[in-house]
C-alpha positions in Angstrom: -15.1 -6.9 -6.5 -11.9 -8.8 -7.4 -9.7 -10.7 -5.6 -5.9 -10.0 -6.4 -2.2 -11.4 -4.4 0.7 -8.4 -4.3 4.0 -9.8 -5.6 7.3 -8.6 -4.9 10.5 -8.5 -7.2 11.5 -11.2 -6.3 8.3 -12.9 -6.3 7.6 -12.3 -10.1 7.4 -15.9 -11.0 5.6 -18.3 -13.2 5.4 -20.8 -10.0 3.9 -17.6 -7.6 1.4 -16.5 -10.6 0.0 -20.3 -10.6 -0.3 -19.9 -6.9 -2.7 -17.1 -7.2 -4.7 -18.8 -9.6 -4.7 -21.5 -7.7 -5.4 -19.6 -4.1 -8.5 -18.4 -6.4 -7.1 -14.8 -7.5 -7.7 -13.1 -10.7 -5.5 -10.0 -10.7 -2.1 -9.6 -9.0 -0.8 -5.9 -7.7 3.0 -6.3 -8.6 5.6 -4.3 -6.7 9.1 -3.7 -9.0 11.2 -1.8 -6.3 13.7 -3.8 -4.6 13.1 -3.4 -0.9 15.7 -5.7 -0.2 18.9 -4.7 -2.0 21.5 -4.7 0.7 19.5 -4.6 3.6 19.7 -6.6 6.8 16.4 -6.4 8.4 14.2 -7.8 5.3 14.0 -11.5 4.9 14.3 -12.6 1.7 10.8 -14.7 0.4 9.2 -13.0 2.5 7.3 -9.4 3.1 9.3 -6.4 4.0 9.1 -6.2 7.5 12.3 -3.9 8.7 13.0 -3.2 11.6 12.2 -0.1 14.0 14.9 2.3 12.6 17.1 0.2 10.5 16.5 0.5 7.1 14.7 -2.0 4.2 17.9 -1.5 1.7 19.6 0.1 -1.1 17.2 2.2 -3.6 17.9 1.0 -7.1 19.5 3.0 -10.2 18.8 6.3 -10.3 19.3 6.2 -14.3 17.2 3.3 -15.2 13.5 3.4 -15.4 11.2 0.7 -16.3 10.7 0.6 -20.1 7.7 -0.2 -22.2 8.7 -3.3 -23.2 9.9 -4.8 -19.7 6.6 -3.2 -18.5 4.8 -5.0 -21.5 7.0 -8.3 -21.4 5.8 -8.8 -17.6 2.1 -8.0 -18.2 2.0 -10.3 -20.9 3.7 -13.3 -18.6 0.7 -12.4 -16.5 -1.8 -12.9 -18.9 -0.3 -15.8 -19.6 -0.5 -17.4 -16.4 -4.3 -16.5 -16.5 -4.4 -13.7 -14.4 -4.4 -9.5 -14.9 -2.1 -7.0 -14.2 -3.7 -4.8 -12.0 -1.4 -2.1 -10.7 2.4 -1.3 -9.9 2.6 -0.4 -6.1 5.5 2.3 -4.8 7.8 4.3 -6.7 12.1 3.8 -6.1 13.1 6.4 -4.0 15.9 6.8 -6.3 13.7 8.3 -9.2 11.9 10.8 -6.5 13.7 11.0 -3.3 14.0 14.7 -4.4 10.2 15.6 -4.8 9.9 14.0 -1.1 12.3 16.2 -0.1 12.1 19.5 -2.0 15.8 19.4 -2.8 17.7 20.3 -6.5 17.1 17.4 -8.6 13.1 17.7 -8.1 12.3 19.0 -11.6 14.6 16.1 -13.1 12.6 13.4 -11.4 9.6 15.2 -11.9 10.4 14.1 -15.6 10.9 10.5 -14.4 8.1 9.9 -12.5 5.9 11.7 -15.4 8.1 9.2 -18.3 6.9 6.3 -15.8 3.2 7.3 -15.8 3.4 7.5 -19.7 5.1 4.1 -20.1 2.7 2.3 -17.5 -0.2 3.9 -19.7 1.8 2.7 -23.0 1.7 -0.7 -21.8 -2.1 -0.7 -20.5 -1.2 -0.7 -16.9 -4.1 1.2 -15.2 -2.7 2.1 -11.6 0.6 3.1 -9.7 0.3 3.3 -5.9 2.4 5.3 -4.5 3.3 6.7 -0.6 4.3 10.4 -0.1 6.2 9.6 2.7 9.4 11.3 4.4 10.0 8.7 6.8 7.7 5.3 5.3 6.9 2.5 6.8 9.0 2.6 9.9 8.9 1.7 13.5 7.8 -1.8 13.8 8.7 -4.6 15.5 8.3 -8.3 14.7 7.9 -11.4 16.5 6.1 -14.6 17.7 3.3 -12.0 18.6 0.0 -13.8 16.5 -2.3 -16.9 17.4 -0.2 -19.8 17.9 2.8 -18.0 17.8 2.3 -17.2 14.3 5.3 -14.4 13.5 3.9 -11.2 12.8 4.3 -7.3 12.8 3.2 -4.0 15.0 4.1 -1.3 16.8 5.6 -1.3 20.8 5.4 2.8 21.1 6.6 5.7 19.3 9.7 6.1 16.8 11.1 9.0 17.4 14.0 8.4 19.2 16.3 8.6 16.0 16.1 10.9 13.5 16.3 9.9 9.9 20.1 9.7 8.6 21.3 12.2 5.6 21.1 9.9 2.3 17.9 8.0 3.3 14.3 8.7 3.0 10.9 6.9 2.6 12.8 4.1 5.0 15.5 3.1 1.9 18.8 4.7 1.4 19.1 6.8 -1.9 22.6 8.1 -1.3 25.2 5.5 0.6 27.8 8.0 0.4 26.3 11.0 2.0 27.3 13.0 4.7 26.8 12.4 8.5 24.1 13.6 10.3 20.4 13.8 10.0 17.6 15.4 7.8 16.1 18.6 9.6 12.7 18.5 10.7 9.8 20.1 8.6 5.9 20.9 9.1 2.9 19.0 8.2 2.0 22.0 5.7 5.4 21.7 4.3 4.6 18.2 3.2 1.3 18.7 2.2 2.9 21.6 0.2 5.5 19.1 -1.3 2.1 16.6 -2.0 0.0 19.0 -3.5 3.1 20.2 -6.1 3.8 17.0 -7.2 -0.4 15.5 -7.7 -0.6 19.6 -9.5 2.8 18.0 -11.6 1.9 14.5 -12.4 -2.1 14.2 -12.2 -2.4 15.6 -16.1 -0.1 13.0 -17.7 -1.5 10.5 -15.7 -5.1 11.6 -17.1 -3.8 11.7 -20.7 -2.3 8.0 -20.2 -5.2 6.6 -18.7 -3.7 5.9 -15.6 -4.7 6.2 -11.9 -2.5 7.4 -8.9 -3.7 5.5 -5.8 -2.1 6.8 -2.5 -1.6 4.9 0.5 -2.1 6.5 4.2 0.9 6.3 6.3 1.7 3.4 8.0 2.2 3.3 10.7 -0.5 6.3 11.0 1.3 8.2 14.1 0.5 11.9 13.2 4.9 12.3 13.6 7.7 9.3 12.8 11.4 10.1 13.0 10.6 13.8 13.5 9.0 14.0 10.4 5.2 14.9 9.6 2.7 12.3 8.1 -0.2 13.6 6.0 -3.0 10.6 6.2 -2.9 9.7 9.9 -6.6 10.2 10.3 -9.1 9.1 7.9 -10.5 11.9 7.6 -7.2 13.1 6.3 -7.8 11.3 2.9 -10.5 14.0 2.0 -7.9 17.0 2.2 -5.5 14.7 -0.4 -8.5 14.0 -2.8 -9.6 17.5 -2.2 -6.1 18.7 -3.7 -6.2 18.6 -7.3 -9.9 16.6 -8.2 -9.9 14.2 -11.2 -10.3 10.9 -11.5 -6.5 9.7 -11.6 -6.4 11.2 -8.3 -7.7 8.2 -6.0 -6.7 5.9 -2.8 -5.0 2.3 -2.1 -7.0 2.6 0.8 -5.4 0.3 3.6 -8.1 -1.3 5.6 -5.4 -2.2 8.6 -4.0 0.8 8.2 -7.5 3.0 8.9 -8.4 0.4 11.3 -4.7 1.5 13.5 -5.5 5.5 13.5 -7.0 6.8 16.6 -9.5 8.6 15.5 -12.9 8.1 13.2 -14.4 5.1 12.2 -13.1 2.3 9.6 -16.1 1.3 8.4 -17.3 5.1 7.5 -13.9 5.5 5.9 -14.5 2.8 4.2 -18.3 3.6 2.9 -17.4 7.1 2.6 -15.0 6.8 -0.2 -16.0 3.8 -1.9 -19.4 5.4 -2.6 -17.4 8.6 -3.8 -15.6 5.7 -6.3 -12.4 7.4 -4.9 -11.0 3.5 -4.2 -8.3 2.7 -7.1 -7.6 -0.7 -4.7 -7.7 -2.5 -1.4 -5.2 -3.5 1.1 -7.1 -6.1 3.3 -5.9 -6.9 6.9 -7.0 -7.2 10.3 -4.8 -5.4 13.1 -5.1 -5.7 17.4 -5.1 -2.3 18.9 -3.9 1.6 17.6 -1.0 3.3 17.3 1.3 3.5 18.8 0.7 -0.1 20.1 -0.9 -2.6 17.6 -0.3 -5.4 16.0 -1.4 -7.2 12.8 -3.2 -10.8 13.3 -5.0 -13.1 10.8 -8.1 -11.9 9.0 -10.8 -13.5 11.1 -9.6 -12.2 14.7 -8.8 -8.8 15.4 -11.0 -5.7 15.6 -12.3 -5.4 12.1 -15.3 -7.1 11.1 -14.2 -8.2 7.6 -17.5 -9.1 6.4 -18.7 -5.4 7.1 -15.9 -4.2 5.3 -16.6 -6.5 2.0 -20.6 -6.2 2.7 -19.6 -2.0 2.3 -17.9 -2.5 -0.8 -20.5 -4.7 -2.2 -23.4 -2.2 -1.0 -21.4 0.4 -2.7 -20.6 -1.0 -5.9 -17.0 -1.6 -5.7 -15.3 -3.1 -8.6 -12.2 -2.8 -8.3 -9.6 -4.9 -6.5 -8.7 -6.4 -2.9 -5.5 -7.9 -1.4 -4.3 -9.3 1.2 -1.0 -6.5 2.2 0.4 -8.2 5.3 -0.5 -11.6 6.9 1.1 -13.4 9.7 3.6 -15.9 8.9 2.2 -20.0 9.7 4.5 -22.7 11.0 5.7 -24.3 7.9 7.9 -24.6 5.1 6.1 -21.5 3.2 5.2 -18.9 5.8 4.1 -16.2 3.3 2.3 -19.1 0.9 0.8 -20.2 3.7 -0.3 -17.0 5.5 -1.7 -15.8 2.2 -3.7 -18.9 1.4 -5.4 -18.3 4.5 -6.0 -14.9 3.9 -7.5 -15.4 0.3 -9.7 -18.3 1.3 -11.3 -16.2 3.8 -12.1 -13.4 1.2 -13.3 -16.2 -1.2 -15.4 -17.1 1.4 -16.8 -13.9 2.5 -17.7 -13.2 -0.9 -19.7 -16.3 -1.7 -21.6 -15.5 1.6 -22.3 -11.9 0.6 -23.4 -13.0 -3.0 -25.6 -15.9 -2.0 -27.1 -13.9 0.7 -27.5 -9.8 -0.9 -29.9 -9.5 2.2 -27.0 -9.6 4.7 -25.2 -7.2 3.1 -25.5 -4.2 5.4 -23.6 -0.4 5.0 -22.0 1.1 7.5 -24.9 3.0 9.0 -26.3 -1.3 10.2 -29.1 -0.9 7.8 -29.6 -3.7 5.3 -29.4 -3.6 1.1 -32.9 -4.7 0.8 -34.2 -1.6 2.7 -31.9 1.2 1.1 -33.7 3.1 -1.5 
């Protein structure tokens, strides 16, 4: 396996690529949708955090999609630094806030999202994660909740009090001028509906361009948020999306925290289950206290998850792809992400010389070891 960083935007930077290298990375997971555009609850340097209902920010320019040679200018600035381009996480709501939502301009941004995949495959990008998500990442709180009151993220009940606002969806507001009031209410078939049209639309080009869509469960995995469905709140759930149109472009980011909050199944047999199906396009890696609707996130050696079982899976199984670090608690200093993530990395470092030096360790999820597995 490989160990990657995800950079924001706003993070794209010769100075945060030498970081990685030096942290010990070897790929980097860039994200190119502006979370923060206007908003108030995001810090800037920093992760998107939100807050519980408010809003991350503006979504970008419904008219401008990335082009091949931005997409090739910032790969080759990557390769530069020493370091490969792994994937472009999340879609701007503005080029599919439609497709979400079912409404009149879905065919048009069906187009966009399908010019995206071609482009990305143009410029030898391999992966897009992406979120089908009506309400996204919503409903957490932050604070001085970690070891040594390291700031962090979770969950302090359910978010349903509020409904989502007309002109916003996936947590980032597509249309500032839209009417009051609030989006109806629609069925977890009706979104799986919505899902399973859009992997039917896109999966093909994203075949012929060599790319692979990689889709994220729902975070915070409450089976409702905002009034709205979710579609991957249990793991099992991931099965019924890869189930929806087969082929290889169709595959997982699977999040590692994420599985690790739902209330049902088992993290570690998610996570053996579909890394021996070679389902995993890449890893989100964090350790989390507790389930929904009451969690929250921690460094990677406390909390609930055994990390080493995790990586010892995905050795056992043959994993090559890629692992970051998503979320990490922010340290006391002058660089709270820098700082959380070095942390974070040097763990994984870590863990992997372990598993390498000692194969015999390794065990799979069922507790038996390498050596004895046929």
């Amino acid at each position: 396996m490989k160990l990657g960083l995800g950079l924001y935007r706003h993070m794209l930077t010769r100075d945060n690529y030498d970081f990685a290298r030096q942290a010990g990375c070897t790929h980097v997971v860039v994200h190119l949708v502006d979370y923060f555009k206007s908003g108030t609850s995001n810090p800037r340097n920093n992760q998107p955090t939100g807050g519980k209902y408010e809003p991350w920010g503006v979504a970008g320019d419904p008219e401008k999609l990335w082009t091949v040679p931005e997409l090739k200018t910032l790969r080759n600035e990557i390769e530069e630094a020493g370091l490969v381009l792994a994937a472009i996480e999340n879609l701007d709501p503005a080029h599919w806030h439609d497709i979400l939502l079912d409404g009149p301009q879905r065919p048009q941004q069906i187009e966009k999202v399908r010019t995206i995949i071609r482009r990305m495959g143009e410029a030898g990008i391999p992966v897009l994660g992406y979120n089908f998500s009506v309400a996204g990442v919503c409903g957490r709180v932050s604070g001085s909740l970690g070891r040594g009151r390291a700031v962090t993220v979770g969950m302090d009940g359910p978010a349903e009090d509020l409904p989502i606002p007309n002109g916003t969806v996936w947590n980032m507001v597509y249309d500032p001028s839209a009417a009051p009031g609030t989006m109806p209410s629609i069925s977890h078939e009706e979104l799986w509906r919505r899902l399973k049209r859009f992997l039917a639309d896109v999966v093909p080009v994203a075949e012929q361009s060599g790319v692979r869509l990689a889709a994220h469960p729902d975070d915070p995995p409450m089976p409702t948020m905002r009034q709205q469905p979710r579609l991957v709140y249990q793991p099992y759930m991931y099965q019924r999306l890869i189930d929806l149109v087969p082929s290889p472009s169709n595959a997982l980011e699977l999040c590692v925290g994420t599985i690790a909050e739902m209330t049902e199944g088992d993290v570690y047999e998610a996570v053996d289950r579909y890394s021996r199906q070679g389902k995993i396009a890449y890893i989100h890696l964090r350790n989390v206290v507790g389930k929904v609707p009451n969690y929250r996130e921690t460094f990677i050696d406390e909390g609930d998850v055994d990390m080493i079982r995790i990586l010892s899976i995905l050795a056992d199984n043959g994993f090559d792809g890629v692992v970051i670090p998503d979320h990490t608690p922010q340290m006391s200093c002058p660089a709270p992400w820098h700082a959380g993530m070095a942390h974070t990395l040097g763990f994984i470092l870590a863990a992997h010389a372990m598993l390498k030096a000692s194969p015999k360790h390794a065990t799979t999820a069922t507790g038996e070891s390498s050596a004895e597995r046929p």
